[in-house]
VEXDREN-2710 file (C-alpha; in Angstrom, 1 decimal):
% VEXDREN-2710
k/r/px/py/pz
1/UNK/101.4/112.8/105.8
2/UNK/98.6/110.6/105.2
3/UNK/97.4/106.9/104.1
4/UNK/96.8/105.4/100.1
5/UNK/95.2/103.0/99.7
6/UNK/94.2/101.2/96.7
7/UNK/92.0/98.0/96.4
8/UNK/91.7/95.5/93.5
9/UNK/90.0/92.2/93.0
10/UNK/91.3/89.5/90.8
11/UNK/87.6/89.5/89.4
12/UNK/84.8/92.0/89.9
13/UNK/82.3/90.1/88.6
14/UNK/80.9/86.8/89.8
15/UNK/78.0/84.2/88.2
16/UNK/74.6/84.7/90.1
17/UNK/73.7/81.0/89.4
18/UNK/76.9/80.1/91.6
19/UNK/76.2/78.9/95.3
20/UNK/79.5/79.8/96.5
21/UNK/82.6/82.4/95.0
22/UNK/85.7/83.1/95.7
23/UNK/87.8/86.1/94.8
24/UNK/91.1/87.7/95.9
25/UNK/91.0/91.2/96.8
26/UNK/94.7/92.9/96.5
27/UNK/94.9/95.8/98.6
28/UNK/97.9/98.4/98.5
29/UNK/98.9/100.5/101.7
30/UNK/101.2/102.9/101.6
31/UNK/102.4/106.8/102.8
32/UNK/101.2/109.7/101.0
33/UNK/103.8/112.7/102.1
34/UNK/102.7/116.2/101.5
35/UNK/104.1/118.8/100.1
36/UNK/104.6/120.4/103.5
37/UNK/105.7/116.9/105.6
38/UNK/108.7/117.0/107.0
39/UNK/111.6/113.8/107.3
40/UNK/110.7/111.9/109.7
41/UNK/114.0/110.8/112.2
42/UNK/115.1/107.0/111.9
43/UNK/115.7/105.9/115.5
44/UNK/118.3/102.3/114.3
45/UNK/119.7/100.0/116.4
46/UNK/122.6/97.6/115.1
47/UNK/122.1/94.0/117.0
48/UNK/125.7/93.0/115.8
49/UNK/126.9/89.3/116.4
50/UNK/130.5/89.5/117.3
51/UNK/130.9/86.0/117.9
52/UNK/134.4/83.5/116.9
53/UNK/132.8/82.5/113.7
54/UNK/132.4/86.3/113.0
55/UNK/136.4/85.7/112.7
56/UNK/138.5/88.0/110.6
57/UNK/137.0/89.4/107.2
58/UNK/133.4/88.5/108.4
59/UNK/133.6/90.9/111.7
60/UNK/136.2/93.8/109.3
61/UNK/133.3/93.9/107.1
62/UNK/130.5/94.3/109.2
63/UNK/132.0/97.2/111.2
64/UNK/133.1/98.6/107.8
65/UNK/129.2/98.6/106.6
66/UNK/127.9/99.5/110.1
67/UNK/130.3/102.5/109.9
68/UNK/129.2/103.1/106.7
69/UNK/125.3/103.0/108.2
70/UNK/126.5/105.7/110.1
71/UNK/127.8/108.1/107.8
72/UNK/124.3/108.4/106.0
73/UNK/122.7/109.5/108.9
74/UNK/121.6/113.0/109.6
75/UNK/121.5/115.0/112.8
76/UNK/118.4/114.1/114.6
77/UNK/118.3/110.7/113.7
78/UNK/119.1/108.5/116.5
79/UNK/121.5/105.2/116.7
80/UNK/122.2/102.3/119.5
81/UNK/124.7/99.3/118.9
82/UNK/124.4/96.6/120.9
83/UNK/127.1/93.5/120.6
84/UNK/126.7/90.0/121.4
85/UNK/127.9/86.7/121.6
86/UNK/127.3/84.4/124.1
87/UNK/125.9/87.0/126.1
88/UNK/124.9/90.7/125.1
89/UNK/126.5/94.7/125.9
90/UNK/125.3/97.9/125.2
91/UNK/128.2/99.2/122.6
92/UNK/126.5/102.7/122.1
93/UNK/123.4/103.6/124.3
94/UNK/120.8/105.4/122.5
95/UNK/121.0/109.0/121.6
96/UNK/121.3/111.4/118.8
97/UNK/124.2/111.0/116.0
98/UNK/125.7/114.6/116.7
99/UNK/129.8/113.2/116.1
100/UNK/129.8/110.0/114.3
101/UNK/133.4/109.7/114.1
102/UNK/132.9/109.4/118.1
103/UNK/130.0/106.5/117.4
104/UNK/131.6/105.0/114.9
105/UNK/134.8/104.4/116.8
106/UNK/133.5/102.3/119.5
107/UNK/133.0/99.5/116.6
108/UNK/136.7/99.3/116.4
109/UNK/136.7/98.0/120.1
110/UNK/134.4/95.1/119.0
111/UNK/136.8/91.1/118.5
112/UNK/135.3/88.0/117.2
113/UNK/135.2/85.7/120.3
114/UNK/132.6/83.3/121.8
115/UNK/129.5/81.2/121.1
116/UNK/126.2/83.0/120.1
117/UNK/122.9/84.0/122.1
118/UNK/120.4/85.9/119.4
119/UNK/117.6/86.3/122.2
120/UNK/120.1/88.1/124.3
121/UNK/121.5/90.3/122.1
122/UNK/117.5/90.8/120.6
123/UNK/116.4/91.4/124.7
124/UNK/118.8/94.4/125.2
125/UNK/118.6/95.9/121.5
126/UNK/114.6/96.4/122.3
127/UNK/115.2/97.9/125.5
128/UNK/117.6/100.3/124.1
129/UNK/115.7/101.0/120.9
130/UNK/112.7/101.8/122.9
131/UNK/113.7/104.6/124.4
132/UNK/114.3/106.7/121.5
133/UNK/110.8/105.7/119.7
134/UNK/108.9/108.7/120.2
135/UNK/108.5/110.9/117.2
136/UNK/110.8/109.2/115.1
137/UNK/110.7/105.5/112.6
138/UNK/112.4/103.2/115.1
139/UNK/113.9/99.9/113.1
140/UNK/116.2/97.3/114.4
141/UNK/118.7/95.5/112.1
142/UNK/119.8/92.1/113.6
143/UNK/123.2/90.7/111.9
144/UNK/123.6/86.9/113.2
145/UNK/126.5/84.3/111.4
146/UNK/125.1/81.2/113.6
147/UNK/122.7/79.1/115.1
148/UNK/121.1/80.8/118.4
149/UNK/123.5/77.8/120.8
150/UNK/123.7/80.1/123.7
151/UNK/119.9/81.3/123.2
152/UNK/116.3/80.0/123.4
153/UNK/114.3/79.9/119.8
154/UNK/111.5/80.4/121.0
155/UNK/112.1/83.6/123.2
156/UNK/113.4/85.5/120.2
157/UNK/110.0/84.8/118.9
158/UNK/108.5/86.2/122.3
159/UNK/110.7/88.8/121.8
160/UNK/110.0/89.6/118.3
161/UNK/106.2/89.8/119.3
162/UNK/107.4/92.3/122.0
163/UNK/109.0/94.5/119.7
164/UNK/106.2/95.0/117.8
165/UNK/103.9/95.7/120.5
166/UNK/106.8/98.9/121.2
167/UNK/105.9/99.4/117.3
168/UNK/109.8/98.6/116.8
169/UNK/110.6/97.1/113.1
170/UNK/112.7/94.3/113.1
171/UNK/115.0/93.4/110.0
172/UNK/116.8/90.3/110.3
173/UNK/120.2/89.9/107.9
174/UNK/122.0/86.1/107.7
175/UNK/125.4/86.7/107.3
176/UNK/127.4/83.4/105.7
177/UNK/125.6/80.2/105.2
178/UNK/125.3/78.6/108.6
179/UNK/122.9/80.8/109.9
180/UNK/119.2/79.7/111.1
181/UNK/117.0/80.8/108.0
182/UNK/113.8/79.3/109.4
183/UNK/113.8/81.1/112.7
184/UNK/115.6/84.3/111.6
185/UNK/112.7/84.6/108.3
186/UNK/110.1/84.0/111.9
187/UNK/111.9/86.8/113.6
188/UNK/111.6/89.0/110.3
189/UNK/107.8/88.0/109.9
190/UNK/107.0/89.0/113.4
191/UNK/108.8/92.1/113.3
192/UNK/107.4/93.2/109.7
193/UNK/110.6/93.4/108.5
194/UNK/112.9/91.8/105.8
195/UNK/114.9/88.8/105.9
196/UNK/118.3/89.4/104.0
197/UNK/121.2/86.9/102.9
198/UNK/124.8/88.6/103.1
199/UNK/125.9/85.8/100.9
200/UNK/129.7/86.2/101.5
201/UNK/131.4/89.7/103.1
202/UNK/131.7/92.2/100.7
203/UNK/127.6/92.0/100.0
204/UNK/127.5/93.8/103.7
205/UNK/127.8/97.1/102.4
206/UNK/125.2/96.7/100.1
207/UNK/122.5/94.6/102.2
208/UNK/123.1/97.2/104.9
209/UNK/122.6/100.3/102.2
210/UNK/119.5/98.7/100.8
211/UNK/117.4/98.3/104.3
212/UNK/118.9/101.9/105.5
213/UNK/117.3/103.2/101.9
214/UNK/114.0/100.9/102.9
215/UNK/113.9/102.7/106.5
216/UNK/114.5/106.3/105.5
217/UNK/111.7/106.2/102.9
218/UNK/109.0/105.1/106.1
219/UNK/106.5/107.8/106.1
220/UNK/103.9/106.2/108.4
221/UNK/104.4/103.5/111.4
222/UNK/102.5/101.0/113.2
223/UNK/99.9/100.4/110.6
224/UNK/96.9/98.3/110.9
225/UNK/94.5/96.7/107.9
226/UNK/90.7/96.8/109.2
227/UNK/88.5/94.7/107.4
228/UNK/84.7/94.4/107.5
229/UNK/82.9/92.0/105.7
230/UNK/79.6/91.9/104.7
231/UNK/77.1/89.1/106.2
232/UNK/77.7/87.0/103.2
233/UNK/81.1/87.7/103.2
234/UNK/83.9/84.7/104.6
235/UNK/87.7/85.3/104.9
236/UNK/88.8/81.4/104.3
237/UNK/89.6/79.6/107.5
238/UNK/93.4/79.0/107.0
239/UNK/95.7/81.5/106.0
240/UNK/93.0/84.2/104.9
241/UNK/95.5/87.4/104.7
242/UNK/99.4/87.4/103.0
243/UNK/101.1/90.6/102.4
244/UNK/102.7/89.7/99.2
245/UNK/104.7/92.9/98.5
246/UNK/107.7/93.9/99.1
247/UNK/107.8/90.4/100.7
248/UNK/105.5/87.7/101.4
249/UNK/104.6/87.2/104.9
250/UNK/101.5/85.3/106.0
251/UNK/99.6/87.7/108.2
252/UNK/98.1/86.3/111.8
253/UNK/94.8/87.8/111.7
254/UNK/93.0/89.0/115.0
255/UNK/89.1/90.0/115.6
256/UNK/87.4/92.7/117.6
257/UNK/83.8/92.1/116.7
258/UNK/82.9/91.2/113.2
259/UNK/86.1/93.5/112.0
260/UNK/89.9/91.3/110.9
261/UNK/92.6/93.1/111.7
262/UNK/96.3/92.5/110.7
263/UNK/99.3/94.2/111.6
264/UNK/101.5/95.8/108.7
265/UNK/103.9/97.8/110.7
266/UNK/105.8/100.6/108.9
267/UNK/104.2/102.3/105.6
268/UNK/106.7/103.4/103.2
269/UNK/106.6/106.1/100.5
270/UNK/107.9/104.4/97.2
271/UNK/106.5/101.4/98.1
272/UNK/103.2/100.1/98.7
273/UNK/102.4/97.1/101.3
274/UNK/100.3/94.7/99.2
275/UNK/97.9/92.1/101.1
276/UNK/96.1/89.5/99.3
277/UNK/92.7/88.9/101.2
278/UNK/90.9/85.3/100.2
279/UNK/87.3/86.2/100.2
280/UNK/84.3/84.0/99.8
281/UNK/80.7/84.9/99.0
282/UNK/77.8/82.9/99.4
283/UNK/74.8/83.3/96.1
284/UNK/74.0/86.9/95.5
285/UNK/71.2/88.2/93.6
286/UNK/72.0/90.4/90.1
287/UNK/73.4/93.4/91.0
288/UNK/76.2/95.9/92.7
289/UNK/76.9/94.2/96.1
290/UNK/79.5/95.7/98.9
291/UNK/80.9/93.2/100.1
292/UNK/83.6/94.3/102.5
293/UNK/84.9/97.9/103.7
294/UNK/88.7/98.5/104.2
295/UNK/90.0/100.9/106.6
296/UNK/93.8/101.1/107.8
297/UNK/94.7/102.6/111.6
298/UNK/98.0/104.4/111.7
299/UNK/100.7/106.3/113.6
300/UNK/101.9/109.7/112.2
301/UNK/105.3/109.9/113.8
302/UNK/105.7/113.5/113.5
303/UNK/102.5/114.4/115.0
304/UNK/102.3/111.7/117.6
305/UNK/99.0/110.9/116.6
306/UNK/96.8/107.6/116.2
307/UNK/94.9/108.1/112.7
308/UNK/92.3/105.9/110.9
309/UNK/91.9/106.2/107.1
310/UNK/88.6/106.9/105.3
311/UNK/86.4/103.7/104.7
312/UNK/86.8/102.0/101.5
313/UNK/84.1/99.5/99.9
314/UNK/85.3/96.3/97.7
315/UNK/82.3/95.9/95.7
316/UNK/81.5/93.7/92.6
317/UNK/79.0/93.1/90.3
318/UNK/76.8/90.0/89.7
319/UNK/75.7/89.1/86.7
320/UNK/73.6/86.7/85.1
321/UNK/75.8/86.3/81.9
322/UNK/79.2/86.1/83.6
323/UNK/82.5/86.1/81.5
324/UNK/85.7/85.7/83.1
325/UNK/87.8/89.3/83.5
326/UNK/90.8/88.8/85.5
327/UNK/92.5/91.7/86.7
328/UNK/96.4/90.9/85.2
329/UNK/97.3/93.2/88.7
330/UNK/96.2/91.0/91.1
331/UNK/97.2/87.6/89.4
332/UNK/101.4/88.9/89.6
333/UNK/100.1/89.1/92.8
334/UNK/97.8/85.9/93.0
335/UNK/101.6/83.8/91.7
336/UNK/103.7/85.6/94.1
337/UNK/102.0/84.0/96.9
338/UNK/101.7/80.5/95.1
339/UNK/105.4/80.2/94.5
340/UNK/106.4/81.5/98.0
341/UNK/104.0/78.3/99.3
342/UNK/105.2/76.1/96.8
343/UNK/108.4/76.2/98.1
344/UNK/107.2/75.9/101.2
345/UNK/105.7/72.5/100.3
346/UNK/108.8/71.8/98.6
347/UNK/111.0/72.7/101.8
348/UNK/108.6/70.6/103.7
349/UNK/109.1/67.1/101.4
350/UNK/113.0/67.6/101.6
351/UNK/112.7/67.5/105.4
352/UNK/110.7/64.5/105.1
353/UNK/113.2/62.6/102.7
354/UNK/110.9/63.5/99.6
355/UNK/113.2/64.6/96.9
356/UNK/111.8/63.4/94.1
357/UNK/108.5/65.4/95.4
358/UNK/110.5/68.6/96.3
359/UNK/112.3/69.1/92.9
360/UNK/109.1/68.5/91.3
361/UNK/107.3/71.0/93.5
362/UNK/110.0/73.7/92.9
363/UNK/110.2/73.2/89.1
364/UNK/106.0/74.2/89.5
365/UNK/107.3/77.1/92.0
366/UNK/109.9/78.0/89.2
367/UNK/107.4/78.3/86.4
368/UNK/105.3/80.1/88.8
369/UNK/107.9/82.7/88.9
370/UNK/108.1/82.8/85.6
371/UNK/104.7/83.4/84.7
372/UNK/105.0/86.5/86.9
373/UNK/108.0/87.6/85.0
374/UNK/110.6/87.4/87.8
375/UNK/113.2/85.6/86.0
376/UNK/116.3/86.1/88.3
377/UNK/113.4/84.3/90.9
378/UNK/112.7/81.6/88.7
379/UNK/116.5/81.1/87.8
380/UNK/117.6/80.3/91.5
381/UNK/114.2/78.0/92.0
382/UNK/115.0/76.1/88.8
383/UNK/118.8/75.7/89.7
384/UNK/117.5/74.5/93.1
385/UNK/115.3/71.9/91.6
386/UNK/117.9/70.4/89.0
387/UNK/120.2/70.2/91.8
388/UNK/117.6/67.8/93.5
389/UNK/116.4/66.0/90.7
390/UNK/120.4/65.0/89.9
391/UNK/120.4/63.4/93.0
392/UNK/122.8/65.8/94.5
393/UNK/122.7/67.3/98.3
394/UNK/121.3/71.0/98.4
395/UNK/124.6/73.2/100.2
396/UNK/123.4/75.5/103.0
397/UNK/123.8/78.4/100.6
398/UNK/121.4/77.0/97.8
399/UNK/118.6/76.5/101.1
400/UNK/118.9/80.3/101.8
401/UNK/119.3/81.6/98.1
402/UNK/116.0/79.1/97.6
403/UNK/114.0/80.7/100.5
404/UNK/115.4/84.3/99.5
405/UNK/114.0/83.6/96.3
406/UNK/110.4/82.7/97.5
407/UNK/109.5/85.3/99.4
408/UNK/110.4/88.5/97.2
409/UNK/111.1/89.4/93.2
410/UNK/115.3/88.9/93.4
411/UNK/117.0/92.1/91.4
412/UNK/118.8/91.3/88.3
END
């Protein structure tokens, strides 16, 4: 199995008679299996909150959907539960599903009692998970009803940033409405992972099924996006790289020498990883002009190996008669970053007492949306906004269905 990579920009010509341009490059990174590659085994581990608010139906369901989970895995995969509350146990120690029915009955053990520590639970999952990572796709889903009151914010971030340094994915699923979304969405981010909302119980199943589905298409692991600009090349100073597909995350960027590098974590097969790079160019003379090579370092799973992808060139023309082409591609694209930092700005007024400036920035994020044809998207940040404009009090749920909304293209 090997890398694709595909590279557009938003316009691939540019006006020689301008000092300074701008253009977005979109560049898609995904697995390319082959006809002789074989599965690769998912190494999972459940970090299940088993706390009191996990009460009743909550707690039946999860088990019911962790169960479930189970059931779809083959023999070589590998699993680990870990349980927590206000302080964390290892419920099943890593190893290979061989008798499910055996794994799956120690969730029947697991009672809804106690406060909740997420960096606990998070601490021992990694540990666990770790040791099955060789050879396989290792992914962690964390399930979490509450605010961390036992834990420490900031060390789930720490440990988030550990994870991925074992090359461990981390999903992160909100289960109810009282749930953290601003530090569970950082957890996600770090990890490379999604942030899901389990909106009420009987969505479990179905949030669970969807990132099990997302994990057993992972071809390639631990992937990194090398870029090399050319001397009058700039990435812009804030915020130069966001993957904007399947989600948006804004990418921390690192240098070794004159080469950015971002981490993208696990490749899938049906689905590329899209960044969006922000490029400037200083004046160029008429002409074809390279203006930054592309290059994407991998793990091969199977193989055990370390892999780097042929070099790719971004090049455009300049012109001396320049007409505006936009790529139609790479503006989707373009608008799927705008309306997830919209809503950020809008998020950001209502914190500040600013409603009046937050519906008015999430109508813009809604029509946003729009213009990129996700309508269910555009639905939710429209409802959001007439909700604020009628002077009413956003619920936790409309936050979470709001921030949901941002950062992917909603189904339906």
């Amino acid at each position: 199995m090997k890398v694709g990579l595909e590279i557009a920009l938003s316009d691939v010509q540019l006006d020689v008679t301008q000092a300074n341009s701008q253009r977005q490059a979109a560049i898609s990174v995904f697995a390319m299996p082959e006809p002789s590659s074989r599965e690769v085994p998912l190494n999972l581990c459940l970090i299940l909150d088993h706390s009191g608010s996990m009460r009743g139906k909550s707690l039946d369901t999860v088990k019911q959907a962790a169960k479930g989970l189970i059931e779809k895995l083959t023999p070589g995969d590998r699993i680990t539960i870990i349980a927590f509350n206000h302080e964390a146990h290892v419920l099943v120690a890593n190893q290979t599903v061989n008798q499910p029915a055996d794994i799956q009955s120690q969730l029947d053990a697991l009672t809804a009692t106690g406060g909740t520590n997420i960096d606990e639970g998070l601490k021992l999952g990694i540990e666990e998970c770790a040791k099955g990572k060789q050879g396989t796709v290792s992914q962690i889903f964390l399930l979490t009803d509450g605010e961390n009151e036992h834990g420490n914010n900031d060390r789930c971030l720490k440990l988030a940033h550990v994870a991925t340094g074992y090359g461990l994915t981390i999903n992160a699923l909100g289960f109810g409405d009282n749930w953290n979304q601003d530090i569970l969405e950082q957890i996600a981010d770090a990890g490379i992972g999604a942030l899901a909302y389990i909106a009420a119980p009987e969505l479990a199943v179905t949030e669970f099924d969807r990132l099990l589905n997302r994990a057993q298409s992972v071809g390639l692991t631990n992937a990194h996006l090398m870029l090399k600009l050319a001397p009058n090349t700039r990435l812009a100073e804030l915020k130069p790289l966001a993957q904007v597909a399947p989600e948006t995350i804004e990418l921390p960027v690192t240098m070794e020498g004159d080469i950015a590098i971002a981490r993208l974590g696990d490749l899938l097969v049906d689905a590329p990883r899209v960044v969006l790079a922000n490029l400037y160019f200083d004046q160029l003379p008429e002409g074809s002009h390279t203006v930054a090579q592309v290059q994407v370092r991998y793990d091969n799973p199977l193989t055990g190996t370390t892999t780097a992808s042929d070099i790719s060139p971004i090049t455009l023309q300049a012109v001396p008669t320049y007409t505006p082409q936009p790529n139609p591609a790479v503006q989707t694209h373009i608008l799927a970053l705008a309306k997830y930092r919209q809503t950020q700005i809008a998020e950001n007024k209502l914190q500040q007492g600013d409603k009046t400036g937050a519906a008015t920035m999430l109508q813009t994020a809604a029509n946003t949306a729009l213009q990129m044809g996700d309508r269910a998207g555009a639905t939710v940040l429209q409802e959001t906004a007439t909700r604020l404009q009628s002077g009413e009090t956003l619920s936790e749920r409309d936050r979470k269905q709001t921030r949901i909304a941002s950062k992917t293209v909603l189904q339906g």
